[in-house]
ZAKOLBA-564703 format. One line per 2 residues: their letters; for each residue x, y, z of C-alpha. Coordinates in Angstrom, 2 decimals. Last residue first. Layout:
REM residues N
a) X,Y,Z  ...
***
This chain:
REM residues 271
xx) 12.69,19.03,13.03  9.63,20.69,13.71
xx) 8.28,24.00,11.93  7.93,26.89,13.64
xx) 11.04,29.14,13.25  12.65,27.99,10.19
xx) 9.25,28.25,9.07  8.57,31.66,9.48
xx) 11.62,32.99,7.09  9.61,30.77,4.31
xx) 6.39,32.67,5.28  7.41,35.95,4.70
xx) 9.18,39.45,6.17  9.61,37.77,9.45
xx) 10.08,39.80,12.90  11.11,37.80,16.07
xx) 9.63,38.85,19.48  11.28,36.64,22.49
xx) 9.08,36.38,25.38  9.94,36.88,28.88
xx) 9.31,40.98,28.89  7.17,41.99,26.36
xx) 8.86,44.41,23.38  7.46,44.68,20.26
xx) 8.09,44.57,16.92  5.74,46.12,13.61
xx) 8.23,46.52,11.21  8.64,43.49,9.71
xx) 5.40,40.86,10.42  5.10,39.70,14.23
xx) 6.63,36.09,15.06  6.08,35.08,18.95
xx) 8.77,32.51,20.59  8.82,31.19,23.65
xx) 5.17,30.77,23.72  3.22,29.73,26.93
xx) -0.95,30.91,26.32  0.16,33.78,28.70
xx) 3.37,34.67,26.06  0.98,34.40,23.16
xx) -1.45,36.72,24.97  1.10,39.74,25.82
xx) 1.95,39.47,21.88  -1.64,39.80,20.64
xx) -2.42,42.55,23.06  1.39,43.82,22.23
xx) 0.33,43.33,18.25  -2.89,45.11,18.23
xx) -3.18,45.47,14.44  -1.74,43.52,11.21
xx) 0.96,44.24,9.07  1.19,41.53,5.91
xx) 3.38,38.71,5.84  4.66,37.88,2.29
xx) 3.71,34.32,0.41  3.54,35.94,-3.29
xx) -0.73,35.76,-2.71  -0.08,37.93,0.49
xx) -0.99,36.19,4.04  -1.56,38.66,6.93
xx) 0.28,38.32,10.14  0.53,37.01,13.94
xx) 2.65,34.03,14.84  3.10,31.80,17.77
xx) 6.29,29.44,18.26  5.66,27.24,21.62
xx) 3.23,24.85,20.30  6.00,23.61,17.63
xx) 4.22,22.71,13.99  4.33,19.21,12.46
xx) 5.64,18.00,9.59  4.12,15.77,6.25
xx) 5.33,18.65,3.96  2.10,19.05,2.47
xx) 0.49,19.11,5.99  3.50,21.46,7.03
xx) 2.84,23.65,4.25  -0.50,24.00,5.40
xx) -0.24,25.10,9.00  2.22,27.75,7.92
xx) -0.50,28.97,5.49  -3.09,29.14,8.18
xx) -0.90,30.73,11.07  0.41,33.59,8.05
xx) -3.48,34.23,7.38  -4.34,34.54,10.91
xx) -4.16,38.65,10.82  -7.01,38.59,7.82
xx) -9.92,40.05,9.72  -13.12,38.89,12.32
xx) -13.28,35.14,14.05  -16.10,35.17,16.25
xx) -16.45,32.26,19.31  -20.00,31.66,19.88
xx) -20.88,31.29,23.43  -20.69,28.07,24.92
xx) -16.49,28.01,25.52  -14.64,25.11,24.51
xx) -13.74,26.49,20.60  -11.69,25.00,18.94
xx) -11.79,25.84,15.29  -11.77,23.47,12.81
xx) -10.06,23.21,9.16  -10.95,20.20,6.77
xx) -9.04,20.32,3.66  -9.72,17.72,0.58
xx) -7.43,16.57,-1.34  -5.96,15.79,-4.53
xx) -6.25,18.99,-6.15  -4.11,19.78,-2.92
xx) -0.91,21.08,-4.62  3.15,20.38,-4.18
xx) 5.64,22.59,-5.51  6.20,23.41,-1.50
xx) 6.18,27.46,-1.78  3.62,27.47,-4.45
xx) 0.99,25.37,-2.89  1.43,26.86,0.46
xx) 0.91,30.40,-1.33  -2.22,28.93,-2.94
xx) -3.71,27.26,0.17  -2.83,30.95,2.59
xx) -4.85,32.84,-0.62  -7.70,30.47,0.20
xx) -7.41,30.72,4.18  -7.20,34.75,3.81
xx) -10.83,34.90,2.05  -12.58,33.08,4.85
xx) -10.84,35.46,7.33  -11.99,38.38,5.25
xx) -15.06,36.53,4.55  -16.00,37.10,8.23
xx) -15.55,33.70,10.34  -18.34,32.51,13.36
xx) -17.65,29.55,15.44  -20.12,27.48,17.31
xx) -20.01,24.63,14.92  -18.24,26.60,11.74
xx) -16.39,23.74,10.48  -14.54,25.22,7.17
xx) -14.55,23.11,3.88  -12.05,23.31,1.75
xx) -12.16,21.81,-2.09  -9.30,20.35,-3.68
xx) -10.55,17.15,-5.06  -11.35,15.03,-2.56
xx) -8.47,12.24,-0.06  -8.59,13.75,3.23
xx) -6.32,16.31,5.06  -6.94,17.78,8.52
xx) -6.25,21.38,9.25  -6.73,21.81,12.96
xx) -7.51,25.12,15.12  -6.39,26.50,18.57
xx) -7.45,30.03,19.46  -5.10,32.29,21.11
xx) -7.03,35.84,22.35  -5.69,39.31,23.35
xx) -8.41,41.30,24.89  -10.08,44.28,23.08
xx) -13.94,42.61,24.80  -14.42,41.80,21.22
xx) -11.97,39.29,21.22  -7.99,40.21,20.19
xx) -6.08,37.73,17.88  -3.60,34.69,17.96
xx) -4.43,32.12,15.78  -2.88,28.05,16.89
xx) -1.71,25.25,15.33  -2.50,21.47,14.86
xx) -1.75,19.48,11.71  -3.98,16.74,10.48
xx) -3.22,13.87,7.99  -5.95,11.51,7.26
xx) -5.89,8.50,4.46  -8.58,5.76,5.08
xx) -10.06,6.55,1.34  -6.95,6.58,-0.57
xx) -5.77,3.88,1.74  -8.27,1.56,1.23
xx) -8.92,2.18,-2.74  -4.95,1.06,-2.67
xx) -5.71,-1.84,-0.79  -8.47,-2.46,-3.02
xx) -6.62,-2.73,-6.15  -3.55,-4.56,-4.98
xx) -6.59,-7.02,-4.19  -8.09,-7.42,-6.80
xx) -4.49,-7.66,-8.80  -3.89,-10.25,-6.53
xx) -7.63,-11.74,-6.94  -6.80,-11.56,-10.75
xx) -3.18,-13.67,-10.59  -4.58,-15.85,-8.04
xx) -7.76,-17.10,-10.86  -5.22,-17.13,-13.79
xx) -3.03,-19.54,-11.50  -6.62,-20.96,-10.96
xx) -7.07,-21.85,-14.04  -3.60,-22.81,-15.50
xx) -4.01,-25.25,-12.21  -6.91,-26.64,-13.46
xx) -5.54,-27.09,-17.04  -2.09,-29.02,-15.98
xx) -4.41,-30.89,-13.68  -6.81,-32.00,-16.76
xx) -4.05,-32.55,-18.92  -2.37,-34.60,-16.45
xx) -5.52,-36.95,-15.72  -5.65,-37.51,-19.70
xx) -1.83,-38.42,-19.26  -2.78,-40.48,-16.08
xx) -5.74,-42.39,-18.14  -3.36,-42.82,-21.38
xx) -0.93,-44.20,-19.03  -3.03,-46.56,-17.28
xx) -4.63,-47.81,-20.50  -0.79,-48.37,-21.09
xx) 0.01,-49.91,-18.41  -3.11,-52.48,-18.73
xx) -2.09,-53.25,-22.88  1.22,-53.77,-21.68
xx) 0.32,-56.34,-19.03  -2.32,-57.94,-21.24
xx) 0.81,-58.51,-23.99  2.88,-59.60,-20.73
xx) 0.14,-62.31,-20.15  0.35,-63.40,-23.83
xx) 4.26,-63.29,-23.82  4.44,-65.64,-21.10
xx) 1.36,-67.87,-22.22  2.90,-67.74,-25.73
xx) 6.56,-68.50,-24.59  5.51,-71.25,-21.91
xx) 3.59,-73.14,-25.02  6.78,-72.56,-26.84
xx) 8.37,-74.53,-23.46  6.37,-77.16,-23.96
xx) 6.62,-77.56,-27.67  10.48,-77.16,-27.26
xx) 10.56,-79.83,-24.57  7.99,-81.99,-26.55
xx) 10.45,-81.84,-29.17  13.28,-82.87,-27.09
xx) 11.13,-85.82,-25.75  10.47,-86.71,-29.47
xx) 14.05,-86.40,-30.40  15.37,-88.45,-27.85
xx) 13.15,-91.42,-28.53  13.69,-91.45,-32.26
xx) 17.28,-91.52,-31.51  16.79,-94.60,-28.81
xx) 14.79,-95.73,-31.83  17.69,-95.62,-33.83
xx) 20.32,-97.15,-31.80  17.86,-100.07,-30.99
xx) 17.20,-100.45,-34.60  21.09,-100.47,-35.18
xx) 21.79,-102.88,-32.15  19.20,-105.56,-34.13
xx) 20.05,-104.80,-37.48  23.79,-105.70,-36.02
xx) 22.64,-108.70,-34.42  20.42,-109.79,-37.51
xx) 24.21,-109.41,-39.26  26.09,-111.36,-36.79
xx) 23.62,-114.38,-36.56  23.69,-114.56,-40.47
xx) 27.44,-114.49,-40.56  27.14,-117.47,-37.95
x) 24.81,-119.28,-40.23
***
């Protein structure tokens, strides 16, 4: 009976042992259910996470694109308004450009009084032509004549050429009657003026010069020289250039002969 006793008691504590066993398994397997449940919800709501960054990511790269394209665009766009541009400010100062040059003939009026008459040679963008502003001025074709051969000859003597421009010359003239401009003797004066507008110089005031213009650049004789001479000095020259061979002398003004127009520019032209 005892032995009995001891064996129902040992069911008894073995059951127990069990089903505490049973016990701890089920609560560990409602752990692990609980905690796959976490595992799906957690990888569920990182799954919608993903999905959302990358909808994002698609959207920014298709935003990119569209940036990266705009600003090929109007990179394209700058690059053509620069060149535009460069275009037009070159268009601009072709057509704005102006260089003048202001000199002075010294002649005798019909009255057989020595004369100095101021003139300008301007320079605008053309094609070579010259154009002569006769507003109250009258020129013989001699003159005429000696302001073309003065344009080659300043042509050849600087290597430089005005096919590119135009040439504007203009007489002064402040009196009301019509000033007349008769022979060749301000040919030198007109090619001296025109070197120093391809030269980009000016011409000194005080340095007066009376001559004919030869096509190789020579100064030709001319007539009335003293009358010429006495008129330079009352006009204010210090200096008055007469062609070789034909010097005078006038007290308080220094007479200089020159054989051609390079010789004559030592003399007149600026530093």
């Amino acid at each position: 009976m005892r032995g009995l006793i001891l064996v129902l008691i040992s069911l008894i504590a073995i059951m127990i042992i069990l089903g505490c066993k049973v016990y701890e398994d089920e609560t560990a397997l409602g752990k692990l259910r609980f905690e796959l449940t976490d595992c799906k919800c957690k990888l569920n709501n990182t799954s919608k996470e993903l999905k959302t960054l990358r909808f994002k990511i698609d959207k920014i790269l298709k935003e990119k694109t569209k940036v990266e394209n705009r600003i090929d665009v109007l990179s394209e766009e700058i690059r053509s308004i620069k060149s535009q541009n460069k275009k037009l400010k070159s268009l601009i100062e072709r057509l704005s450009f102006k260089r003048s040059v202001r000199y002075y003939a010294v002649g005798v009026d019909e009255n057989g009084r020595g004369r100095v008459v101021e003139f300008r040679v301007t320079l605008r963008n053309g094609n070579g032509s010259v154009f002569i502003n006769v507003t109250n001025v009258l020129l013989n074709v001699e003159t005429q004549k000696s302001i073309i051969t003065a344009k080659a000859v300043a042509e050849n003597l600087t290597g430089k050429t005005f096919n590119r421009y135009d040439i504007y010359i203009t007489f002064v003239n402040f009196e009301k009657k019509m000033l007349v401009i008769v022979g060749p003797s301000a040919g030198s004066a007109f090619a001296l003026s025109m070197v120093a507008l391809l030269e980009n110089k000016s011409l000194r005031g005080d340095v007066l010069i009376t001559g004919t213009i030869r096509g190789d650049g020579s100064i030709g004789m001319v007539g009335e020289v003293y009358k010429k001479g006495v008129a330079a000095k009352r006009f204010g020259a210090k200096i008055f250039l007469v062609p070789k061979g034909q010097k005078v002398k006038i007290e308080g003004l220094k007479v200089i002969e020159v054989g051609n127009v390079r010789q004559a520019l030592r003399y007149v032209l600026k530093p």
